[in-house]
N, C-alpha and C positions, 0 to 999 in steps of 0.2 A: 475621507472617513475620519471621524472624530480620531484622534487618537489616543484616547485612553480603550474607544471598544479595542481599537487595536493590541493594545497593553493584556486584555481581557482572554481576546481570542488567543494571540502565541502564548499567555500564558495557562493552556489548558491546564483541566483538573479533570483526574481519571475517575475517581472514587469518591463517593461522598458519605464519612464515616460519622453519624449521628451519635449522639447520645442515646444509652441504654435508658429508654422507659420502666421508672417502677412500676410495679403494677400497682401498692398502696404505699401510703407514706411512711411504714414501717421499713421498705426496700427503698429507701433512699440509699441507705450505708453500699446493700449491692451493688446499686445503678451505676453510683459513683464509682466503686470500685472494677468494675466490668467496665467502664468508659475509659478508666486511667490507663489499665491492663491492656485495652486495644489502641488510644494510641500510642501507647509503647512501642508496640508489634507493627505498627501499621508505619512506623518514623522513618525508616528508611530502606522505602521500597523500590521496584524497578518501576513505579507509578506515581503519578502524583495522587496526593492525597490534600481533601480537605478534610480540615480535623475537626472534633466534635467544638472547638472551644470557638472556628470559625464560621461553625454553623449555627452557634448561639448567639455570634456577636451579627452576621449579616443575614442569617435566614429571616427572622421577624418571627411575629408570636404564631404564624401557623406552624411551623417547626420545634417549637415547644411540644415533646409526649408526644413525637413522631408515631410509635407507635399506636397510640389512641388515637392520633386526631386524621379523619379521611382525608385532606387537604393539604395535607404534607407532602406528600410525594409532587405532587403540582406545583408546592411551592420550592420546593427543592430544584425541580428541571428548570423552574423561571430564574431562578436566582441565580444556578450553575450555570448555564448553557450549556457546557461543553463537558457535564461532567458524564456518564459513560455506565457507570453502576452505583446505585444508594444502596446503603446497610441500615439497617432498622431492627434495633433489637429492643427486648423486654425482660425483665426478670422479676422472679418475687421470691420468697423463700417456704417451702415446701419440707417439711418433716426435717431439719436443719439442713439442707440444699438448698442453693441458688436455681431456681428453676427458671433455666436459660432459655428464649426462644428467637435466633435471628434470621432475617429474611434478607433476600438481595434484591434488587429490584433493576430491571432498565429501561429507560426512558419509552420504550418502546410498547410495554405491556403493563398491566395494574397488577398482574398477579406474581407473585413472586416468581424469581426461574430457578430461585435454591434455598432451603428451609433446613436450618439447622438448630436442634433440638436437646439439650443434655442438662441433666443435673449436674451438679459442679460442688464439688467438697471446697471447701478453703483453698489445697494444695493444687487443685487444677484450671484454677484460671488462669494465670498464667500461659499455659498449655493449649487450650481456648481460642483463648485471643491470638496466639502465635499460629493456629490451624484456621482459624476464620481469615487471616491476612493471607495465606498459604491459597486457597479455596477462590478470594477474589484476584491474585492473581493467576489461577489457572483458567478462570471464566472470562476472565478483562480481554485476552485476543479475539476471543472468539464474538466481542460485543462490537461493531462497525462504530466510526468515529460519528460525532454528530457535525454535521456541513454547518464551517464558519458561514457558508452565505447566507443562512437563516438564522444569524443571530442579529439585532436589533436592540436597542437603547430601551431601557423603562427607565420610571422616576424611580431615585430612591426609594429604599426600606424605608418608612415612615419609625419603624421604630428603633433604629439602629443608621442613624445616615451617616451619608461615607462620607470621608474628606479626602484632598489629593493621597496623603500619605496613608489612609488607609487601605485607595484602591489599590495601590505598586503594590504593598504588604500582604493584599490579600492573593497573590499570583502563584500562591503555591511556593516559593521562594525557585522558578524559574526565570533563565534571563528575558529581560524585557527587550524588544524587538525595535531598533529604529525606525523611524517614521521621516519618511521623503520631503515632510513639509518643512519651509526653512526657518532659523529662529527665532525671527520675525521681532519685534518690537518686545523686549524688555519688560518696558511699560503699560502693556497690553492688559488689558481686564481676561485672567483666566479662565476660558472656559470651566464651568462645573460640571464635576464627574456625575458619569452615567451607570448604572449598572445592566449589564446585558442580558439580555432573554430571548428566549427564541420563540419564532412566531409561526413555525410547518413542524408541524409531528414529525418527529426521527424516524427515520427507519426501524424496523422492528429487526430483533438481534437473529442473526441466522446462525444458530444451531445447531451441528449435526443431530439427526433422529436418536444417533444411539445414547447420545447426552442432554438432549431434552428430556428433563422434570416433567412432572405429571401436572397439566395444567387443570384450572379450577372443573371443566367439562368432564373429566375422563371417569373411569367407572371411579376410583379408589378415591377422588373428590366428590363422588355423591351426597347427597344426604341420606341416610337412611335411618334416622331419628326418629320417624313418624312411629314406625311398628314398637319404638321403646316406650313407647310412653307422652316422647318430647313435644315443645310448642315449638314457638316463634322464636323467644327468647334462648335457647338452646340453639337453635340454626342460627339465628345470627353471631354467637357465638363460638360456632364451626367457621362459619364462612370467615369469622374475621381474624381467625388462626393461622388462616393457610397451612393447612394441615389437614393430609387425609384423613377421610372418616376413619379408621381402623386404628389410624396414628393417635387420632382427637380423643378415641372413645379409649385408648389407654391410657393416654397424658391423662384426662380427667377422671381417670381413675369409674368409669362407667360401668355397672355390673349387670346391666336388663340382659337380658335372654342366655342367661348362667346358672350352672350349676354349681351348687355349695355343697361341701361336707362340712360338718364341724363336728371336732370334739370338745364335749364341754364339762365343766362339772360347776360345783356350788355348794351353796349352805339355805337349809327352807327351817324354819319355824310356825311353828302352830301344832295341826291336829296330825302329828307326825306316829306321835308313841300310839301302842295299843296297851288295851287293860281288859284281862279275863279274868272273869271270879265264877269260881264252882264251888254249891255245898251242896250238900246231902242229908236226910233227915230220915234217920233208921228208927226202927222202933222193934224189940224186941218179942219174939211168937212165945206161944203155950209150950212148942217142942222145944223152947230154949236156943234158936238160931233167930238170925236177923232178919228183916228185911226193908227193903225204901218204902218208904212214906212220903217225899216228897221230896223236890231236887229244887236248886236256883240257878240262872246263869243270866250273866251279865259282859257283853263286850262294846265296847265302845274305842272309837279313835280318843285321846287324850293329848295335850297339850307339852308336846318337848321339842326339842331339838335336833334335827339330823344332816344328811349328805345326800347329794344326789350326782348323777355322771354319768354320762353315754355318750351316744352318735346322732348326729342328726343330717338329715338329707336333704335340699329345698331347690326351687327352681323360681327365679326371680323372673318373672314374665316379661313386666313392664318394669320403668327403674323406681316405681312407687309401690309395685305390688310385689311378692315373695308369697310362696305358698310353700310347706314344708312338714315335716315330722320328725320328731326328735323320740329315740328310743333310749333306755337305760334302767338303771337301778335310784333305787330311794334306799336310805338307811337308816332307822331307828331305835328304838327300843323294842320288845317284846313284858308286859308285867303278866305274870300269873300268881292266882291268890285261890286257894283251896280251904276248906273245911265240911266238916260232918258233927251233927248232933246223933245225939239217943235220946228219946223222949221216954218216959213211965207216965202212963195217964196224963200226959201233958204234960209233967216237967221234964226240964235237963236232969239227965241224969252223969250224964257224959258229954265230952265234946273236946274237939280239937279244930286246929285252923295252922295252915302254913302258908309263907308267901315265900314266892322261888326266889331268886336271887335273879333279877333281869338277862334278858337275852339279846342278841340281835334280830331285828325283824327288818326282811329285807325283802322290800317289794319291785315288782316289776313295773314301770314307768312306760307308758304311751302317750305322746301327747301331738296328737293333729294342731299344725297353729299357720296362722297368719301374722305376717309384718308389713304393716303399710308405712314405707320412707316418705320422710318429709324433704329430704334434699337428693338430688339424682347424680348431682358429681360431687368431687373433691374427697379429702383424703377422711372428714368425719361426716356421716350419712345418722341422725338421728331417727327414729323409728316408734310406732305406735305398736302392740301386740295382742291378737287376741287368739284362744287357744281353748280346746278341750282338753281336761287332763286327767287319765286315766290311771289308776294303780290296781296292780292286783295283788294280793297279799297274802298270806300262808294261812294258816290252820292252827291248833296248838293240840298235841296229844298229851293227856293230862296223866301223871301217875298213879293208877288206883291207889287202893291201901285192903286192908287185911276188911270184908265184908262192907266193905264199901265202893261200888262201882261209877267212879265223876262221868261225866259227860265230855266229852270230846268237843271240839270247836272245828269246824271248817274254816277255812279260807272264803274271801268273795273278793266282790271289785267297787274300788271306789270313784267317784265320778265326780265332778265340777269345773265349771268354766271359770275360764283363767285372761286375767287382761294386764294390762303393764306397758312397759316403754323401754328402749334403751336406745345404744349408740352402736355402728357398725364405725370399724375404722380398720381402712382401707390403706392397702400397699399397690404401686405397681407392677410389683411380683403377683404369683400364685394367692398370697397368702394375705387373709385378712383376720383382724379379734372382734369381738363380740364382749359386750356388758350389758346386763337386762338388769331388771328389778320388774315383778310380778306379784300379783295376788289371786290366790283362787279360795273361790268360796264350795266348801265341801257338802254337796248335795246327799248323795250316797255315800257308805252306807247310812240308815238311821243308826239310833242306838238299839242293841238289843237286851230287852230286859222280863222273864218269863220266868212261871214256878216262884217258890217260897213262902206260898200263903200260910203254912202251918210250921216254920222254922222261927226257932223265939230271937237268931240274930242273924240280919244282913249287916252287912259294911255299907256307910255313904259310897254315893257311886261317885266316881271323879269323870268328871266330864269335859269332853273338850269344846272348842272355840267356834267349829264347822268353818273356818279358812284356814288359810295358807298363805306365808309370803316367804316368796323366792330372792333370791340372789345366787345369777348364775354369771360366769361368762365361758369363754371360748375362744378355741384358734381354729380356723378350716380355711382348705383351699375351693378356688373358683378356676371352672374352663366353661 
C-alpha cells in the first residue's frame, strides 16, 4: 500500500467542522464570527477535528456555502474518508440576532440526525459554540467507524493540490504510523501524494430509538404548506431547512391559519367634524303672541381633524388572505349655530343668531375589511387593504329660547369604502404591530339642507371633502 493512504487512514479525522454559511453578504461579519467561536471550542477535544480553515484549503470549491451548495456533503465524505460526522451551519441577522441554524450530518444518511436552532445576542456565542462541541461529542460513539478497507486513492483537489508536507500536516496533528517498506534508495523519484476517498457507502449510524431525531419521513417533517396558501418555492424551502414543519412555520415567522386581536388607534383627517345650523322665522299675530313662519336646517359632515381606537379581531386563512373587523370609536368635533328672525309685512324687525362653543362628537366605528399579503414569511409582511367603513353618530338637542321652538337633529350612519396599504411586522413571540395608511371616500350621509324660503338670512354652508385619510397602527397577539 502506498504509503501516504497509509499516513491518511492512522491519521483519522472524527469530525468535520465547516464553515458557517452567510445567508447574504451583509452576514459575512456573523459567519466569520460563529466559525472563529467554534474552532475555539472545538481545539481541544477528545476527537480529532478537521477545522474550518482545512476545509477551505483541501475541500475544493464544492465545500464553499456548505450550506447552500447540495454537493457538499459528498464532497466532504470524498475528501475525508474517515471522518465520522459534518457540521454545517448558517447564519444571517434577524431583528439584531444572529439567526443560528446548524446541522450534523453522517456519512451514512442526507438528512440531518441533529438540528440546532437559536438566535444568539452578541454575549452568547461563545456559549453556542462551546454547546455545539458538547453535542458532537455525545453523538460521535454512538456513529460506527468507517472501514479503512474501503478507502482508496483519488487525484488531487484540482483546486487546492497537496504537496508531501501538506499531506503529514493535514493528519489532524496525530502521530503518523510506520510503514514496513524499507528505505529504499535516497535518490529515488518520490512517489506523488494521493488524497483518499472512499468508494462503498458506510454503514448507516445505529441509534438507539429513544435518541433518534425525526427523520425527513415522519409526521412532524410533513409538508403541510398546501392548505396555507404555499407553492413550490416555499416547500423547497422547508425541505432544505431540516426543520419540522411546526419548527419552520415558527422560525419564518408564518401566520396562515391564525387568529389576530389588535389594538389600535390613530389620527383620520377630512369629513371628520359635523356642522348644524337652525333658524327660525316668527312672525307676530293680531292677539299680540308669536308664531313660526318658517324654519331652516342644515347638517352636513365638514372638514377637521380627529382620533380614532379600538379592537379588532381577524382570521388569516391563507398566508395572503386575512379577513377581519375592526370595532371602536371616531373623535371629532360637534359645531352648532342657532338663530331666529321676526318679520312685519316682510321686514326684520328683530333677530338674533348664536354659535355654541364646539363639542366633542363621538361616533361609533365599524369597519368589515380585508388584507391581502404580498410576502408569506419573515419578520416584515407588506399588505394591500380594502374595507367597508361604517360610523354612526349622535344627534344634537338644540336649546329653545323664549317663543321660539329650533328643531332637534338626529343622529344617522355614515358609510364608504375604504382602500390603503400597510406593513405587518412580525415577532416570534405572540405579539406582532401593524402600520396602515388608508382612504375612504364618504358616500353617506348626503348633505341636508331644507326650509328657509321666507328668512331674509342663511349663513354660507361650510362643506366638507366626502373622504377620509387614515393613519392608524397597532399591537395584537396571534394563536
Amino acid at each position: 500500500m502506498n504509503w501516504l493512504i497509509l499516513i491518511a487512514v492512522a491519521s483519522a479525522s472524527d469530525v468535520i467542522l465547516t464553515p458557517f454559511t452567510p445567508r447574504t453578504t451583509s452576514d459575512l461579519g456573523a459567519a466569520e464570527r460563529l466559525t472563529i467561536a467554534s474552532t475555539e471550542s472545538f481545539a481541544n477535544p477528545d476527537y480529532a477535528v478537521i477545522s474550518p480553515a482545512e476545509v477551505q484549503r483541501r475541500g475544493g470549491t464544492e465545500t464553499l456555502n456548505c450550506a447552500e451548495e447540495p454537493r457538499c456533503l459528498e464532497a466532504l465524505w470524498r475528501r475525508f474518508p474517515t471522518a465520522r460526522l459534518a457540521i454545517v451551519g448558517q447564519v444571517g441577522w434577524v431583528n439584531g440576532e444572529m439567526d443560528t441554524v446548524v446541522r450534523i450530518y453522517n456519512p451514512g444518511d442526507g438528512a440531518p440526525i441533529e438540528v440546532l436552532s437559536e438566535n444568539l445576542g452578541d454575549d452568547q456565542v461563545g456559549a453556542f459554540a462551546a454547546q455545539l462541541a458538547q453535542i458532537a461529542g455525545e453523538i460521535l460513539p454512538l456513529v460506527p467507524p468507517r472501514e479503512p478497507a474501503n478507502i482508496a486513492p483519488v487525484a488531487p483537489v484540482a483546486s487546492a493540490p497537496p504537496v508531501l508536507g501538506e499531506t503529514i500536516t493535514a493528519a489532524v496533528n496525530e502521530p503518523i504510523l510506520p510503514t514496513d517498506d524499507p528505505p529504499g534508495d535516497v535518490d529515488a523519484e518520490p512517489v506523488a501524494p494521493q488524497v483518499p476517498t472512499a468508494v462503498a457507502a458506510s454503514p448507516s449510524v445505529a441509534v438507539k430509538p429513544a435518541e433518534q431525531p425525526p427523520s425527513a419521513g415522519t409526521e412532524s417533517h410533513q409538508w403541510n404548506g398546501g392548505p396555507m396558501g404555499f407553492g413550490d418555492e416555499a416547500r423547497e424551502h422547508f425541505e432544505a431547512s431540516g426543520l419540522g414543519f411546526d419548527d419552520w412555520v415558527h422560525r419564518t415567522m408564518v401566520r396562515a391559519k391564525s387568529v389576530g386581536i389588535e389594538l389600535f388607534g390613530g389620527a383620520v383627517f377630512g369629513d371628520v367634524d359635523r356642522r348644524y345650523d337652525t333658524r327660525v322665522l316668527v312672525v307676530q299675530t293680531e292677539e299680540l303672541t308669536f308664531k313660526e313662519e318658517d324654519f331652516y336646517q342644515y347638517d352636513a359632515f365638514s372638514t377637521g381633524q380627529g382620533q380614532v381606537f379600538g379592537l379588532g379581531i381577524c382570521y388569516r386563512s391563507l398566508w395572503w388572505f386575512e379577513a377581519g373587523i375592526y370595532g371602536g370609536m371616531q373623535m371629532g368635533k360637534k359645531y352648532l349655530t342657532t338663530g331666529w328672525e321676526q318679520q312685519v309685512e316682510g321686514v326684520i324687525s328683530d333677530s338674533y343668531e348664536k354659535e355654541y362653543e364646539p363639542s366633542i362628537s363621538w361616533m361609533f366605528l365599524a369597519e368589515p375589511r380585508l388584507r391581502l399579503f404580498l410576502v408569506g414569511r419573515g419578520p416584515v409582511k407588506p399588505f394591500l387593504l380594502a374595507a367597508l367603513n361604517f360610523r354612526l353618530y349622535d344627534g344634537y338637542t338644540v336649546p329653545d329660547v323664549a317663543n321660539v321652538d329650533y328643531r332637534d337633529r338626529t343622529g344617522g350612519l355614515s358609510f364608504g369604502p375604504t382602500f390603503g396599504g400597510g406593513f405587518s411586522f412580525d415577532t416570534r413571540s405572540i405579539f406582532y404591530f401593524t402600520s396602515e395608511a388608508a382612504w375612504t371616500g364618504v358616500v353617506l350621509p348626503g348633505v341636508l339642507q331644507r326650509g328657509g324660503e321666507h328668512l331674509a338670512y342663511i349663513p354660507k354652508p361650510i362643506e366638507g371633502t366626502g373622504q377620509m385619510v387614515w393613519f392608524r397602527g397597532g399591537i395584537g397577539i396571534h394563536y
